[in-house]
N, C-alpha and C positions, 0 to 999 in steps of 0.2 A: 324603870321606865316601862311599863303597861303600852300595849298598841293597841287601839280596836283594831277586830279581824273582820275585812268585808267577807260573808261569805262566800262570795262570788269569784271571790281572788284574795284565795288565802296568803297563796304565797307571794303575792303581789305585794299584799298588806305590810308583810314584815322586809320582801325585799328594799320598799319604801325606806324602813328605821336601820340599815344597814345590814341586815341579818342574808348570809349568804346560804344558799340550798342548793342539796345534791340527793340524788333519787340515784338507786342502783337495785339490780335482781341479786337474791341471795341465793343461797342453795346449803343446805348443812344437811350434818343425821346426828343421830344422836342415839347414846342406849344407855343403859344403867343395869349394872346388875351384881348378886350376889352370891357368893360364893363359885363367879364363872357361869350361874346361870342368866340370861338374860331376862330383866323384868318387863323390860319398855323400850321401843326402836322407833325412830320414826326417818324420814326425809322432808325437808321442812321446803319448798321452796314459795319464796316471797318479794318484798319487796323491802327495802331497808331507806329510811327518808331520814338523811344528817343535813344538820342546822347548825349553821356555825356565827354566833353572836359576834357584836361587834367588840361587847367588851365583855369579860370573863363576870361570873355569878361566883357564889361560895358555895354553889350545889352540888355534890358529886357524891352521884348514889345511882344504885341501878334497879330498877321496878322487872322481877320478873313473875313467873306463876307459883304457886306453891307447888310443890313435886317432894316425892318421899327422899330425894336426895336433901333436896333441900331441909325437911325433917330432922334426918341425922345431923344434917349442919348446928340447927340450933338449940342440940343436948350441947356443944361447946361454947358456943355464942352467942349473946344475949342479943335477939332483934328487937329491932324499932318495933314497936304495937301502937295502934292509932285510939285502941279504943271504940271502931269499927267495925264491929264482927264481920260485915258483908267485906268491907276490904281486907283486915289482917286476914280471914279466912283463904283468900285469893291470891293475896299479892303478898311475894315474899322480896322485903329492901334490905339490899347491899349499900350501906352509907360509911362515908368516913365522914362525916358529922351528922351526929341525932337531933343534936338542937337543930342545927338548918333543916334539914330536911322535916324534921319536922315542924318548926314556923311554913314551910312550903306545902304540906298537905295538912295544915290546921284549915287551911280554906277546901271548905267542902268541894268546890268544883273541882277543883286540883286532885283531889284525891277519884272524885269522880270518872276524871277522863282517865288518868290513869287506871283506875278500874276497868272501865271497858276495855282498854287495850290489851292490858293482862287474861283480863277474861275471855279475850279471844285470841290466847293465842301468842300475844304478842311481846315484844319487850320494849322500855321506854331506859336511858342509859342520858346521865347528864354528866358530863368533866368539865366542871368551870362554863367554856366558850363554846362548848358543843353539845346539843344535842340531838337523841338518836332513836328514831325509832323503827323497831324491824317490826314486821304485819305479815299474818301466813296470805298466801294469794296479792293479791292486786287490790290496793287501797282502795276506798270508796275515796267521793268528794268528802261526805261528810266526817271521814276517817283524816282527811288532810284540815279539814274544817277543825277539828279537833285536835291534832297536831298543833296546829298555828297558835292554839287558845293554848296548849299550855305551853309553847314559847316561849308566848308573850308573858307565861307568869313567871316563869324561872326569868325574864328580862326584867320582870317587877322588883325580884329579891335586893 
């Protein structure tokens, strides 16, 4: 079930088809390093917006950035690749289904919004009935605008 998204009230739009929302402030750090030296530090604080459907999808997989951890990861594990240089380049997917998820970003806008997200920063996280997305700072309108739009497509599946 696809929902049109008013942009005016996005989250209006899906509260409408039963889909329940929850907004909260994040706060993480994060470092990675080798040999005990450190490569990369950060302190992340954000916003984290979870979507909880009414009824469960077969999607579950987790859209985040590429990073050289993530690198090492996949000398063992073979990742989903789209065929999209501008998105494989970016976004690295954690899936336990490749067919789904990829039937779910064969639609170019799909893959799209999650682009942006990733590329700023962000992570996008689906399990079944939920999902999730964390954004560094304070979401824009058009960032929940976006949001809503791929809701409603993981509600399409």
């Amino acid at each position: 079930m696809s929902v049109q998204i008013d942009v005016n009230d996005p989250i209006g739009s899906l509260a409408r088809a039963g889909v329940e929302y929850d907004e909260s402030s994040t706060s993480s750090s994060s470092s990675f390093t080798v040999g005990g030296v450190p490569l990369a530090g950060s302190a992340i604080a954000g916003e984290r917006h979870a979507w909880k459907l009414p009824s469960p999808t077969p999607l579950q997989v987790v859209f985040v950035p590429e990073s050289l951890s993530k690198m090492v990861v996949k000398i063992f594990k073979r990742e989903l690749q789209m065929g999209d240089p501008a998105f494989d380049n970016v976004v690295y997917i954690d899936t336990a289904d490749k067919q789904v998820t990829a039937r779910f970003l064969g639609a170019e806008a799909h893959r799209d919004l999650v682009l942006d997200f990733v590329s700023e920063g962000g992570r996008v996280a689906v399990d079944k009935d939920r999902v999730v997305f964390e954004v560094k700072g304070s979401a824009t309108r058009d960032q929940l605008v976006q949001m809503a739009q791929l809701v409603s497509g993981v509600m399409a599946l």
